[in-house]
C-alpha positions as CSV (number, residue, x, y, z in Angstrom):
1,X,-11.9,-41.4,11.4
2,X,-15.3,-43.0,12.5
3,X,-16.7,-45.4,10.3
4,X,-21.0,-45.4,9.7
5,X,-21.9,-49.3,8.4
6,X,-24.7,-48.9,6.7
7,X,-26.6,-51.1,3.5
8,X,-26.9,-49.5,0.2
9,X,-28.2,-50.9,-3.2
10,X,-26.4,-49.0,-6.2
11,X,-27.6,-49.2,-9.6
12,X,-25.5,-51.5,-12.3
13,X,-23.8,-48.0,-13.8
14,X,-23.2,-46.6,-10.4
15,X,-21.5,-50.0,-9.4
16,X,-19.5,-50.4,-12.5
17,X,-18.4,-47.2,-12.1
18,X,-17.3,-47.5,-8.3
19,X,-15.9,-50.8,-9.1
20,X,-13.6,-49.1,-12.0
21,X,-12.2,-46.7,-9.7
22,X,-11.1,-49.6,-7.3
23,X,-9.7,-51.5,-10.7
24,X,-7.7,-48.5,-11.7
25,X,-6.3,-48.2,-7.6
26,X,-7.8,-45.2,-7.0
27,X,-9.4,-46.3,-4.1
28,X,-8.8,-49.9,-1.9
29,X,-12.3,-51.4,-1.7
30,X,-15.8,-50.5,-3.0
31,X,-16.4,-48.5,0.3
32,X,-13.5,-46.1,0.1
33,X,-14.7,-44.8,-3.5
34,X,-18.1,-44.2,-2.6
35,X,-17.0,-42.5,0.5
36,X,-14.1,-41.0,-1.8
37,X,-16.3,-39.7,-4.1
38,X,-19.3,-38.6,-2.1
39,X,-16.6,-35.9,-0.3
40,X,-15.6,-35.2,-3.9
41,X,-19.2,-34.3,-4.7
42,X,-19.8,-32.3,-1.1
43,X,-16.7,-30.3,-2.1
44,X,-17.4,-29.5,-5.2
45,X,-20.9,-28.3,-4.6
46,X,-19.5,-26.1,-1.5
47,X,-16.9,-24.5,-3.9
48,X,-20.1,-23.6,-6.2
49,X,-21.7,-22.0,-3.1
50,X,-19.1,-20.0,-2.3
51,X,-18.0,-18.9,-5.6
52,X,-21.9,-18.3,-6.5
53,X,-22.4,-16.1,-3.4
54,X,-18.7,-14.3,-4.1
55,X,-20.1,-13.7,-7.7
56,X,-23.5,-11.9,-5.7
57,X,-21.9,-9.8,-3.5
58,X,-19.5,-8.7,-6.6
59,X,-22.4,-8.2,-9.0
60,X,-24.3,-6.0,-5.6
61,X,-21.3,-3.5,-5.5
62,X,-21.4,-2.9,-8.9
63,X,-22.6,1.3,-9.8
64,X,-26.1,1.8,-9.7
65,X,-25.6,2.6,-13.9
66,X,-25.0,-0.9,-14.3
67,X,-27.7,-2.4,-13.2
68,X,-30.3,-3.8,-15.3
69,X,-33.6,-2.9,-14.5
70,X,-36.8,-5.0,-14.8
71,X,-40.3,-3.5,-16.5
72,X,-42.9,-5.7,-16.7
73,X,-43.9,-9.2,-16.4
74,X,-41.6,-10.3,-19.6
75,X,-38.4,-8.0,-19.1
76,X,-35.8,-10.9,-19.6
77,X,-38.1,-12.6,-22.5
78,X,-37.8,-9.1,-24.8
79,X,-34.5,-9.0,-23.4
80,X,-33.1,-12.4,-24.7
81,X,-35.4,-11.8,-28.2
82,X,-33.8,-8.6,-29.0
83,X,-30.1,-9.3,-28.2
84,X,-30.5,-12.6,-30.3
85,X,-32.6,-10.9,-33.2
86,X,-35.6,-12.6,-32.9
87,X,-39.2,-11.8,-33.4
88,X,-41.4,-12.1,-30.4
89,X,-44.6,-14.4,-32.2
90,X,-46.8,-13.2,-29.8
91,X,-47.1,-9.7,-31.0
């Protein structure tokens, strides 16, 4: 695989951290985890993208009876107050 040199400054936690993966051998040098880990991260947030757009298109096909419909500028405000049994202050 091609190989990007580039300079980076990491913060002392960030460091540590990348430096106690290398001490535990899950990676061979200070490079390889940050690389490592960065595809980690990319992975993970592509997994929550696709399962996050899977969860849309389920909710979308759901029967028109199920849907929860929106009336006025404070719908989901009234909503969360009265399924949690709390007085709205403002009124």
């Amino acid at each position: 695989m091609p190989v990007k040199k580039a300079s980076v400054s990491f913060t002392d936690p960030a460091f540590d951290f990348a430096q106690s993966l290398v001490d535990r051998g899950e990676y061979p040098t200070i490079s390889a985890a940050v690389s490592g880990e960065l595809i980690r991260a990319r992975d993970r947030r592509e997994e929550y993208q696709r399962l996050l757009e899977a969860e849309i298109l389920r909710r979308s096909e759901l029967p028109d009876d199920q849907w929860i419909r929106g009336e006025g500028d404070n719908f989901f405000e009234k909503r969360f107050l009265e399924r949690h049994s709390m007085k709205d202050d403002n009124q």
